[in-house]
C-alpha positions in Angstrom: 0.0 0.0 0.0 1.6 3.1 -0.8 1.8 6.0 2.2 -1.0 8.7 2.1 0.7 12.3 2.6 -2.1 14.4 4.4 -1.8 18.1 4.2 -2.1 19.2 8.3 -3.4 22.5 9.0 -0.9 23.1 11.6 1.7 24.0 9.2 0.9 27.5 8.7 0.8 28.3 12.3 4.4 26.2 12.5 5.4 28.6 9.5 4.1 31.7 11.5 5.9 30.5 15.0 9.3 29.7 13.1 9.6 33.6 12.0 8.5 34.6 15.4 10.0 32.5 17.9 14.0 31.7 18.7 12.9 27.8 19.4 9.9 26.2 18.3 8.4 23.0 20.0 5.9 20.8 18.9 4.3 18.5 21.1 2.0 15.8 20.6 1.4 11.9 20.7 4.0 9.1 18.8 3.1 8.4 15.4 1.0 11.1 14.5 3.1 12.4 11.9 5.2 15.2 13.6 8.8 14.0 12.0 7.1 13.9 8.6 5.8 17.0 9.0 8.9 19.4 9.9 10.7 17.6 8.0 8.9 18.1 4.5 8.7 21.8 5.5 12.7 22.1 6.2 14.7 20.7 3.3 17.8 22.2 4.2 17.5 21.9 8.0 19.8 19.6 10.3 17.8 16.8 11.3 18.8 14.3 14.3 16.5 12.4 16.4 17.5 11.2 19.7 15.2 8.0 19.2 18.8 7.3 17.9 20.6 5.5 21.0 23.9 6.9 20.1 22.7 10.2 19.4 21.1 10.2 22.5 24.0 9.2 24.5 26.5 11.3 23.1 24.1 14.4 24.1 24.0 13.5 27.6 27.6 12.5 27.8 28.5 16.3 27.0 25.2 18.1 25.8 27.5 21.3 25.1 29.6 19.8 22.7 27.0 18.1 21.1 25.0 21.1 20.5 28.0 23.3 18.8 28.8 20.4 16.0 25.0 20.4 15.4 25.2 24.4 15.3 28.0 23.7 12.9 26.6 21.2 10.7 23.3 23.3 10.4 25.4 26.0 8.9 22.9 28.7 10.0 19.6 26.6 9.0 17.2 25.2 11.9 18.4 22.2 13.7 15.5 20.0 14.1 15.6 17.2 17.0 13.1 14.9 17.0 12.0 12.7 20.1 13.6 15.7 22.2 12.1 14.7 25.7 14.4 12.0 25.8 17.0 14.1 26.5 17.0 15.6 30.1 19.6 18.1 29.3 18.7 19.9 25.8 16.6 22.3 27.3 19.0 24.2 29.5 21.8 23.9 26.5 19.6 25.4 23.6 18.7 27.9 26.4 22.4 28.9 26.4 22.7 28.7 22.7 19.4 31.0 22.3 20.4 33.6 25.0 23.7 34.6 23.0 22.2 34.4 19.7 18.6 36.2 19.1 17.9 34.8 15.3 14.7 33.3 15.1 13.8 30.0 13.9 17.2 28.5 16.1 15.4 25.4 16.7 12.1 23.3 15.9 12.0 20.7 18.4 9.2 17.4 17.9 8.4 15.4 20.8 5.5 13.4 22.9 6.3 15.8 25.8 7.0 19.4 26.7 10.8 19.3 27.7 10.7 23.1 29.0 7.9 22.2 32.1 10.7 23.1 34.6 9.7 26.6 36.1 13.1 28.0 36.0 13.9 27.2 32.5 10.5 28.4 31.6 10.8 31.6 32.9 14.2 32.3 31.7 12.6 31.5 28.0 9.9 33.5 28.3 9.9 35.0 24.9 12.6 32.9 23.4 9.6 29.3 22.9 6.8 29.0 20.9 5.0 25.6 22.2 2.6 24.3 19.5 0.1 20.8 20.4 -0.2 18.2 17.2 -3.0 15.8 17.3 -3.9 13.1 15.4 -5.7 14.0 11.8 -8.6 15.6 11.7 -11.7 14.6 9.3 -11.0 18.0 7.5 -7.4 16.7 7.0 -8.4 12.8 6.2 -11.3 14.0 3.3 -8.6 17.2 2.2 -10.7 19.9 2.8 -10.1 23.4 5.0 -10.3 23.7 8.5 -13.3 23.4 10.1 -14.4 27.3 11.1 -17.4 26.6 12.8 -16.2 28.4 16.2 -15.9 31.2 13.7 -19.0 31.2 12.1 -21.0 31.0 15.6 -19.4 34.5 16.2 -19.7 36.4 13.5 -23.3 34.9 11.9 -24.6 32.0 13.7 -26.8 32.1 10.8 -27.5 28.6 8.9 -27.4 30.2 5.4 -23.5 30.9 6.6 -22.6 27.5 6.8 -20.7 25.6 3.8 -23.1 22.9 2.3 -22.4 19.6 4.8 -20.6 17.2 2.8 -23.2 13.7 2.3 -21.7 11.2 4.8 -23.6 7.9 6.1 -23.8 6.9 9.7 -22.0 3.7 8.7 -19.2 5.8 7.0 -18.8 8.1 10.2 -18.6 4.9 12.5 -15.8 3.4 10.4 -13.8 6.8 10.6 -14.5 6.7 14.5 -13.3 2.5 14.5 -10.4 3.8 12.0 -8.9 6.7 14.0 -6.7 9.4 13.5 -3.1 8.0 13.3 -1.6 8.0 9.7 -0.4 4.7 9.2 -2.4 2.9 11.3 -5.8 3.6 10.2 -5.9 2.3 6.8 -4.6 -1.3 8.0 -7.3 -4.3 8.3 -9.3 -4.6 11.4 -7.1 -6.9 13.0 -3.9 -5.7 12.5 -5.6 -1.9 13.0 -6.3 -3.8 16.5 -3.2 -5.3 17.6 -1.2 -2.0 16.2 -3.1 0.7 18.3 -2.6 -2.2 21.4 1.2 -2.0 20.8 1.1 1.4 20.5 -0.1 1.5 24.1 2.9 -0.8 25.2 5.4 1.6 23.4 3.8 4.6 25.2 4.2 3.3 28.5 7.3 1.6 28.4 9.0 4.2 26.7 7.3 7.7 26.6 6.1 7.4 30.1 9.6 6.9 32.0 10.7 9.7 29.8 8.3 11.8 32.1 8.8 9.8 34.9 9.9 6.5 36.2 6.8 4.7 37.5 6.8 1.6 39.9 4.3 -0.1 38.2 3.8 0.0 34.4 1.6 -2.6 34.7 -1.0 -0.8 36.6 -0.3 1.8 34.5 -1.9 -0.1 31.1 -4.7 -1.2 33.3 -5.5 2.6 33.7 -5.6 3.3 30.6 -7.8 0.2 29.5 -10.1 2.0 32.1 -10.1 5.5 30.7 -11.1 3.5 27.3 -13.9 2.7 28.8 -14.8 5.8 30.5 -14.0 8.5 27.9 -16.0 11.0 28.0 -16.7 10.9 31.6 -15.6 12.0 34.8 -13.8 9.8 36.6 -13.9 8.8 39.8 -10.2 8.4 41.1 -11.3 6.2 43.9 -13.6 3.4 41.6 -10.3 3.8 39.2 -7.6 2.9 42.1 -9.4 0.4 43.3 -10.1 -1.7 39.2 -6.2 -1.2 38.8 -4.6 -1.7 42.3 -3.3 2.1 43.0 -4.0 4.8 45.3 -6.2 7.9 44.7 -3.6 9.8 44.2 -1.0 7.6 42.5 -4.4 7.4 39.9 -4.3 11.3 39.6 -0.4 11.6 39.1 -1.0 8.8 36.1 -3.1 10.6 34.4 -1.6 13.8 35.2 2.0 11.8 33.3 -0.7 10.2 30.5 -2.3 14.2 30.3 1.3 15.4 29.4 1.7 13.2 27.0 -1.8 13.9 25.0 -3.0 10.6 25.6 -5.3 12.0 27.9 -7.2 15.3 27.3 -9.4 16.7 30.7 -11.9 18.6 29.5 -12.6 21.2 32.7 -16.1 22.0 34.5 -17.5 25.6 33.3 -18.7 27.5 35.5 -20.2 31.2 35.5 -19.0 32.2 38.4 -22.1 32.2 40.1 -23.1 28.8 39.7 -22.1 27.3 43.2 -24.5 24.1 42.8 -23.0 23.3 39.5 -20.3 19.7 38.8 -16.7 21.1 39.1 -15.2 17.9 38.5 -13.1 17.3 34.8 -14.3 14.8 32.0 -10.8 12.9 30.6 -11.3 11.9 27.1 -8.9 9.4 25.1 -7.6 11.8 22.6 -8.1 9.6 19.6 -11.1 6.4 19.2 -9.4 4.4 17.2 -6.9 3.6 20.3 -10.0 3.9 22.5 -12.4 1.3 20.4 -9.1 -1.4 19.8 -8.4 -1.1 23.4 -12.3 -1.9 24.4 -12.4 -4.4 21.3 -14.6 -2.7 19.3 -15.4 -3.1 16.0 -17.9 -1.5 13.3 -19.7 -4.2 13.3 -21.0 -4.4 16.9 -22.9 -1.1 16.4 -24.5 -2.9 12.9 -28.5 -2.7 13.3 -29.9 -4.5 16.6 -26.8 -4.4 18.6 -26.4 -2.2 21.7 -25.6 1.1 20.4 -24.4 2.1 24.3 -20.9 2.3 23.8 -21.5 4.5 20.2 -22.7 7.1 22.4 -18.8 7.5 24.0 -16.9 6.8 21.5 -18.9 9.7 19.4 -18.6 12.4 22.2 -15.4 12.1 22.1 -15.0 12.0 18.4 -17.1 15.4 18.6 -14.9 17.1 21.2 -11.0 16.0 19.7 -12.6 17.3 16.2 -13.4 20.5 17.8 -9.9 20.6 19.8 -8.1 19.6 16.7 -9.3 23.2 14.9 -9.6 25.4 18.0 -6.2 26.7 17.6 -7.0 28.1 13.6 -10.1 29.9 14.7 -9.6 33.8 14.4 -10.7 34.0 18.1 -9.1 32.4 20.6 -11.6 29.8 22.4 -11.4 27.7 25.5 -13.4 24.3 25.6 -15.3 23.3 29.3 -18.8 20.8 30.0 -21.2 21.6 31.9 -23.7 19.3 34.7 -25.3 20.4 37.6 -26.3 18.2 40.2 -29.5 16.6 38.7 -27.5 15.2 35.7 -28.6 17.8 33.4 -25.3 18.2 31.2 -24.1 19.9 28.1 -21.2 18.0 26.6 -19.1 20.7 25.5 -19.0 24.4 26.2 -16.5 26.5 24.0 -16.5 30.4 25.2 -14.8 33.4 23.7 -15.7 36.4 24.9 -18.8 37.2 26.3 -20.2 34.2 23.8 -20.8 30.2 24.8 -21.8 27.7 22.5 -23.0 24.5 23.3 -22.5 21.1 22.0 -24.2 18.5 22.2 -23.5 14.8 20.6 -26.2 12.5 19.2 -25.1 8.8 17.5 -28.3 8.5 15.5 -29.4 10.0 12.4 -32.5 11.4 13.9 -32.7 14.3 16.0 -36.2 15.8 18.0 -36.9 19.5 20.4 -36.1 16.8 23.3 -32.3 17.1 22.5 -32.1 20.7 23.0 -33.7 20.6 26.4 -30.2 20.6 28.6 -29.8 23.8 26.0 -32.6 25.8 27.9 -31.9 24.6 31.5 -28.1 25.6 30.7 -28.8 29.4 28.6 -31.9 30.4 31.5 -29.4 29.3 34.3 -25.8 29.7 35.0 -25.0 31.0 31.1 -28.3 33.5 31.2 -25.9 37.0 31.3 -24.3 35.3 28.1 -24.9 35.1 24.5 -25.6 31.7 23.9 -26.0 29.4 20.3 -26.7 25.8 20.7 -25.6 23.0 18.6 -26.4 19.0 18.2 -23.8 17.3 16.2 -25.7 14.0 15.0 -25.0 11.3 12.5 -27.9 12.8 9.4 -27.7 14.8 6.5 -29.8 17.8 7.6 -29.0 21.2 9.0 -32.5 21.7 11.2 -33.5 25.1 13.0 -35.3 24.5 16.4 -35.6 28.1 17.3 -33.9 30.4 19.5 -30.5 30.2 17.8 -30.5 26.4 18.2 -29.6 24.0 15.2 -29.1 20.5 14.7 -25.9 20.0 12.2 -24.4 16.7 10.7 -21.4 16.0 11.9 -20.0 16.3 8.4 -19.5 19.8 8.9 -16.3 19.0 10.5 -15.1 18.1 6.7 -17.5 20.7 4.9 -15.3 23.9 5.0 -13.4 24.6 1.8 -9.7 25.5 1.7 -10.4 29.0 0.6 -11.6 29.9 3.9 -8.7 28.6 5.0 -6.7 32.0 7.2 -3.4 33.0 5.8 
C-alpha cells in the first residue's frame, strides 16, 4: 500500500511561529506524523533524532559539545531534534545557545512531551519558545478539505445560510472513521492488525514515553488505567472506583493521568462555570484523545454497532470524536476559544462548552441520524441558568444529513460539517 501524505493545517501556524520564535516545540502523541511534518517543510534543515541511542548518549555525555557540532553542521539553518524529551539536558543547553544568539527560527524541536515544564527554564525562555500541540488528523485533514471554522462562524453569523453545504456522509461511513482513528499509518490497516497495532502502541507509550516523564513503579498498573479511561472517555472519573479496578492509590491514579495528560494521551476537559453557579459539577471529564486507540483497546469493532446491537458504547466513542474534532481546529479559529462541560447536580449536562468572549456555545452529541426539540432541552436549562448573562448558540452534532432550525439560535448540524469547509476559507 503506498503512504498517504495528508496536508495538516498546523503548518501554517508552525510557519508563522518559526519567524516569530528563537525555538519552536511541537508537542504531541507518537506516530502522529510530527517527523514527517517538519521535515517536508525544512529541506535544508539539520535533522537528528534522539530516538537514535547513540545520538542520544553522546548528548548527555557532553550536551554542550553536542550542540555546537550540530550548530556547525546546520550551517545557520534550523536544527530540528526529534523525540527531544528523551533528552534531560537539551533544554537548558539550547537555552544557552538561544540567549547569545537572538535569530529566530534557532530550533524546531518534535516530541511526545514538553521538555521546557521546569519553572526556572521556563521563565528564563519566556519569549525565546513557541510551544505548538499536534493531534492526530482531523476529518477535515483525512477528506482534504479546510479547516473546520465553525467556532468562527458562531461569532460572526450563527446564521445557517452561513454554513458551507455539509458534505453527504452515512452513519455507517462516520462509524468506520471513528473504528479507524486518526493515526496515519495505522488507520488504513485491516481490522485486526488496526487492532493489535493501536494495542502495541499503548505498550510503546508506557514503556518508553512514560519513564521519559517519569519512572513509575508499576507499568503494569499503568496499562490497566488506561484500558479503564477506554472505557470511561468522555466521563468524569472517579479516582477512587479507578484505584481500586487497577490496584493504586487515589492519588498515584491522579499523578497517572496527570503523566498520561502530558503526554496527549489523555485530554481533561474542565467544569464551566459562570462564576455564580455554586450548585454546578466542578469535576473534569478525561477523554482518550483519539477512538481508534480507545475502540481497539475496548475491542470494538464496526460491526457491533450494525442494526440491533447495543448502540451504548457509540454514544462515547462519538462524544469524544465530537470534542477531539473541535480541539483539533480550535487553535486556527480567528478567536481564541477555551473548551469546558457543563452538569449540575441533577444530571442535566451539556457535553461541550466553547467560550470566547462574552459568547458560549454549546454542543451536544447525538449517534443516530435522527434528532427531536427533546435534545435541546439541557440547552434551555443551561442558557436560563448559570449562562443566562451570556450570549448563547446551541448545537447538536448528530449522525444525518440535515442542517435543522429548532428556534432560538438552536440547530441540529451533521457531523459532516467538520469536513464541509473549503480550503479558501482557510486563514493565511
Amino acid at each position: 500500500m503506498v503512504d498517504i501524505l495528508y496536508e495538516r493545517h498546523i503548518k501554517s501556524e508552525l510557519d508563522l511561529a518559526l519567524e516569530s520564535a528563537r525555538i519552536v516545540n511541537l508537542i504531541g502523541p507518537r506516530q502522529i506524523g510530527k517527523t514527517t511534518l517538519v521535515r517536508g517543510m525544512l529541506g535544508n534543515g539539520h535533522f537528528v533524532s534522539f530516538d537514535d541511542e547513540n545520538v542520544l548518549a553522546a548528548i548527555e555525555a557532553d550536551p554542550q559539545g553536542q550542540m555546537q557540532i550540530l550548530i556547525m553542521s546546520a550551517n545557520g539553518e534550523p536544527i530540528i531534534i526529534d523525540e527531544v524529551q528523551r533528552s534531560k539536558k537539551i533544554a537548558l543547553t539550547i537555552k544557552r545557545v538561544v540567549d547569545a544568539d537572538r535569530r529566530m527560527g534557532q530550533f524546531l524541536l518534535t516530541g511526545s512531551s514538553n521538555v521546557f515544564v521546569s519553572a526556572d527554564v521556563l521563565n528564563s525562555l519566556a519569549g525565546r519558545v513557541q510551544t505548538l500541540k499536534m493531534l492526530p488528523l482531523s476529518s477535515a485533514e483525512i477528506d482534504d478539505a479546510g479547516p473546520c471554522l465553525i467556532l468562527d462562524w458562531a461569532k460572526e453569523s450563527g446564521e445557517l445560510n452561513a454554513l458551507p453545504p455539509c458534505r453527504s456522509i452515512s452513519k455507517i461511513e462516520v462509524i468506520d472513521r471513528i473504528i479507524r482513528g486518526g493515526y496515519p499509518e495505522i488507520r488504513h490497516l485491516s481490522e485486526r492488525s488496526r487492532q493489535r497495532r493501536y494495542r502495541e502502541y499503548i505498550d510503546t507509550i508506557v514503556d518508553r514515553d512514560v519513564a521519559d516523564v517519569m519512572k513509575i513503579r508499576l507499568p503494569d498498573s499503568m496499562r490497566r488505567l488506561i484500558n479503564q479511561l477506554a472505557v470511561r472517555t468522555g466521563n468524569e472519573p472517579n479516582m477512587t472506583d479507578l484505584g481500586d479496578k487497577v490496584g493504586l492509590t487515589r492519588q498515584v491514579v491522579g499523578e497517572y493521568v496527570d503523566i498520561l495528560e502530558r503526554l496527549s494521551l489523555v485530554i481533561r476537559l474542565p467544569a464551566w462555570t459562570s462564576g455564580e453557579a455554586g450548585r454546578d459539577i466542578k469535576q473534569a471529564k478525561c477523554h482518550l484523545i483519539d477512538t481508534g486507540i480507545t475502540a481497539a483497546l475496548r475491542g470494538l469493532a464496526a460491526g457491533d454497532f450494525a442494526l440491533g446491537k447495543d448502540q451504548t458504547p457509540l454514544g462515547a466513542l462519538f462524544k469524544t470524536y465530537v470534542f477531539t474534532e473541535l480541539l483539533k481546529c480550535i487553535s486556527l479559529q480567528r478567536d481564541e476559544w477555551r473548551l469546558y462541560h457543563w452538569r449540575d447536580r441533577r444530571g442535566r449536562e451539556v457535553d461541550v462548552v466553547a467560550e470566547s468572549g462574552n459568547l458560549v456555545v454549546g454542543f451536544e452529541m447525538k449517534a443516530s441520524s435522527t434528532v427531536t426539540r427533546a435534545d435541546f432541552d439541557n440547552f434551555d436549562v443551561f442558557k436560563s441558568g448559570p449562562a443566562a448573562k451570556w450570549d448563547f448558540l446551541g448545537l447538536v452534532i448528530y449522525t444525518g444529513d440535515q442542517v435543522l432550525a429548532f428556534g432560538d439560535r438552536q440547530f441540529a448540524i451533521p457531523v459532516s460539517i467538520f469536513s464541509s469547509f473549503p480550503k479558501a476559507t482557510t486563514q493565511s
